[in-house]
C-alpha positions, -999 to 999 in steps of 0.1 A, spaced: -129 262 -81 -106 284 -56 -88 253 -45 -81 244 -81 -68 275 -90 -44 280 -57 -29 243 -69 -24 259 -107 -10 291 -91 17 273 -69 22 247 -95 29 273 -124 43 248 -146 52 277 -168 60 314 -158 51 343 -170 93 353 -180 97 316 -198 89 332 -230 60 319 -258 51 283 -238 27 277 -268 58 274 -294 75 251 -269 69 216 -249 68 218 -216 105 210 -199 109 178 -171 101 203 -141 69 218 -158 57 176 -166 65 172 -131 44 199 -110 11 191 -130 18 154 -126 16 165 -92 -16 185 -90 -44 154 -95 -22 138 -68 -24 165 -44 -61 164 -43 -57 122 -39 -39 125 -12 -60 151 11 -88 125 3 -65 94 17 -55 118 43 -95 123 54 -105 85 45 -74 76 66 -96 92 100 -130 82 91 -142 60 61 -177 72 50 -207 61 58 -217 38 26 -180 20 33 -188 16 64 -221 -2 67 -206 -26 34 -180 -31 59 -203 -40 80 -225 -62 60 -202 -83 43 -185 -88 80 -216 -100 92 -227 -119 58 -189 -137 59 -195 -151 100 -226 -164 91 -222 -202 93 -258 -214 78 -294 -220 81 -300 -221 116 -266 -214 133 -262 -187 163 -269 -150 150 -237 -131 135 -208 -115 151 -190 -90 139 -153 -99 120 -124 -98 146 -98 -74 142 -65 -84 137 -38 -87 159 -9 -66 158 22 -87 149 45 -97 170 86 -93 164 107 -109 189 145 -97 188 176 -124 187 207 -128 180 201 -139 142 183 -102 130 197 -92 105 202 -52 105 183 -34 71 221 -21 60 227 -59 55 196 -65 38 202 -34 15 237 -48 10 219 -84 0 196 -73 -23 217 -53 -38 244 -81 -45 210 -99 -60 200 -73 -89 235 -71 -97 239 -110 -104 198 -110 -122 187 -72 -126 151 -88 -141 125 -62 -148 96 -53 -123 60 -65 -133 31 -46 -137 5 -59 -110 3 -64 -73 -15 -94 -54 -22 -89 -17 -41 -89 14 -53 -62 39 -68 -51 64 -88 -14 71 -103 0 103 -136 17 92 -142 43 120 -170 66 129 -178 89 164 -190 73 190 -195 37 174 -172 4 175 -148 2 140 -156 -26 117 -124 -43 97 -135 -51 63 -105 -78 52 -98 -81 17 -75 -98 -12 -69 -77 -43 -51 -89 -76 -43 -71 -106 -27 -88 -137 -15 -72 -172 -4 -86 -202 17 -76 -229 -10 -63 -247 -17 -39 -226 -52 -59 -216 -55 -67 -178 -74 -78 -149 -84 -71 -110 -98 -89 -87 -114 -81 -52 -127 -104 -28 -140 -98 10 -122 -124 23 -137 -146 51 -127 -133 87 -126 -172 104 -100 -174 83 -71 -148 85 -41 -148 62 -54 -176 38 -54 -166 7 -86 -170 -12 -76 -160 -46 -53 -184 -67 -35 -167 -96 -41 -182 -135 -57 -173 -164 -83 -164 -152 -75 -160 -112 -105 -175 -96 -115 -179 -58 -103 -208 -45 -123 -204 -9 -149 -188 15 -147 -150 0 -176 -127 -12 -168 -110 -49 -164 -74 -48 -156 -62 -74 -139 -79 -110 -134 -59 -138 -118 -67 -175 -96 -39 -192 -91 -40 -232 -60 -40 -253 -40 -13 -247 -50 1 -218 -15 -13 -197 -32 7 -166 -26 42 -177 -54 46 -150 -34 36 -123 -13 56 -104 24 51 -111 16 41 -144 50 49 -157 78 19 -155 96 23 -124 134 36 -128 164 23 -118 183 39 -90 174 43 -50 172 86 -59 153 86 -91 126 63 -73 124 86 -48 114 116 -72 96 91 -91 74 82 -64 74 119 -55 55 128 -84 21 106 -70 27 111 -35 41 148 -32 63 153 3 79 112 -7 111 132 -16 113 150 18 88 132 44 98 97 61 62 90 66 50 99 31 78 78 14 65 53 35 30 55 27 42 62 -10 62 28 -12 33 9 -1 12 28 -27 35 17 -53 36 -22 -40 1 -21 -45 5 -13 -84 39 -29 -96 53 -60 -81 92 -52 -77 120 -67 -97 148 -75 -80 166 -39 -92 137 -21 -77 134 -43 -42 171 -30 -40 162 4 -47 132 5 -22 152 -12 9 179 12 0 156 42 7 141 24 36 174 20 51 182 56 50 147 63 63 153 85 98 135 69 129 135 38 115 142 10 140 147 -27 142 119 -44 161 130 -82 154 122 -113 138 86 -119 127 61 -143 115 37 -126 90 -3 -133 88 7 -154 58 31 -175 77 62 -160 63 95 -155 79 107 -118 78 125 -88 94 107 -62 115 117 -30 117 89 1 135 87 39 124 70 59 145 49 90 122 22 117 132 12 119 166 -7 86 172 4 62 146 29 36 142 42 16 114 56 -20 111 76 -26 81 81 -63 74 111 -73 48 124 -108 32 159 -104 56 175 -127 20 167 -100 -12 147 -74 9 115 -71 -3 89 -56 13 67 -80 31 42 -63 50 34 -26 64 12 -26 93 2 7 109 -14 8 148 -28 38 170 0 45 195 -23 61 219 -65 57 227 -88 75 209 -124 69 232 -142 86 207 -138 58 179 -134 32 207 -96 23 197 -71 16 220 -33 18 215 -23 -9 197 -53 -15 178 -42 -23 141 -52 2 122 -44 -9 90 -22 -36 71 -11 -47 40 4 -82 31 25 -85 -4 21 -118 -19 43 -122 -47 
């Protein structure tokens, strides 16, 4: 309860010399800090889950790994899933810098604005750690459809490790597996629902500042912090699937992101063609941000350990997590 009431108490979304609140609606700054206070507590839990997974995600981790190398009645006992390489970006003389990108994608939403969808397909990749044993990657394919209803879709599928980067769901109504992959989870959602219980629920908005505040209000820090914009703009990609206003508006923040370097060309897990650039965050962590050089959107965010860690058996370099956006 303490903890609660310490996030009410800094939040006070209405002062005690703001006059009779009851007779009034709250005004954009009050909306704001409350939107804020359920996200707070989300994001100490990402923070902690970030470190160490818990136990129960780590041993399904660890049994669908060993479920999806099993090849059949009498074949050699299971292995555990590979991790993933990091990528690999080679600098040349064709990159392409992320102010010319910006300036591209910008020049696209101003010849077809179009409208950002509600909905996200992709592919990742987490490092399940805990003391003292090795990490397990559990590799997965989400996707999330809505329609204009307000009635939707998701689903999850372990994908098979043998085969990195393919992707095992094909999109239709009804999406359906299309190869080796294990169900997770699948749910339905009714008319109407147009997933107010996702994060960033609200339609994006237009303009590279107003995104950031906007983003600001699920991850707090996005509006000041180049590593939680970061983490925030992958958050978002995993919700809404940018139009070609919004890629602008993303790449635009990204390109005024400080620390952020080019790291070269680079062939994605999916065998696409993109622009690498690296961030460097918290002490022992490194991001890889992947964008489409032609209308700059967001590719891939990959995030390695930058240093060892013996007691969860990582090594710099290790992936720690990534993300692939599939359009």
């Amino acid at each position: 309860m303490t903890d609660e009431l310490d996030l009410l108490r800094e939040a006070d979304p209405v002062s005690a010399d703001t006059g009779p609140w009851r007779d009034r609606p709250l005004d954009a700054r009050a909306e704001l800090l409350l939107r804020r206070l359920p996200s707070r507590d989300r994001r100490r839990r990402t923070v902690r889950r970030r470190a160490v997974w818990s136990l129960g995600a780590a041993a399904a981790a660890t049994v669908v790994a060993l479920a999806l190398t099993v090849s059949g009645t009498g074949s050699s006992p299971a292995v555990a899933a590979p991790r993933p390489l990091p990528l690999v970006a080679h600098a040349s003389r064709a990159d392409v810098s992320i102010a010319e990108i910006a300036r591209r994608a910008r020049a696209a939403a101003e010849e077809s604005p179009g409208k950002s969808e509600r909905g996200s397909h992709f592919q990742s990749w987490a490092l399940s750690m805990k003391s003292g044993e090795d990490a397990v990657t559990l590799p997965r394919e989400s996707l999330t459809r809505w329609n204009a209803d307000g009635s939707g879709s998701t689903l999850e599928v372990a994908t098979d490790p043998r085969h990195p980067g393919r992707p095992v769901i094909e999109d239709g109504p009804p999406p359906r597996t299309v190869h080796d992959g294990k169900v997770l989870s699948e749910e339905r959602y009714p008319p109407g629902i147009n997933g107010a219980n996702q994060s960033y629920f609200e339609d994006p908005p237009a303009g590279a500042s107003a995104l950031r505040e906007y983003l600001a209000v699920w991850s707090p820090g996005a509006d000041r912090d180049p590593e939680e914009l970061l983490s925030a703009i992958g958050s978002f990609r995993t919700v809404w699937t940018p139009g070609p206003r919004q890629r602008a508006d993303i790449v635009t923040l990204l390109s005024g992101l400080e620390g952020l370097r080019p790291a070269g060309e680079v062939t994605d897990r999916l065998g696409r063609e993109g622009q690498g650039f690296r961030f460097t965050g918290t002490p022992g962590s490194r991001y890889l941000i992947v964008l489409d050089p032609d209308d700059g959107g967001v590719l891939d965010i990959e995030e390695t350990f930058s240093r060892d860690d013996p007691e969860y058996r990582v090594k710099a370099g290790d992936v720690m997590s990534y993300t692939a956006y599939i359009p």
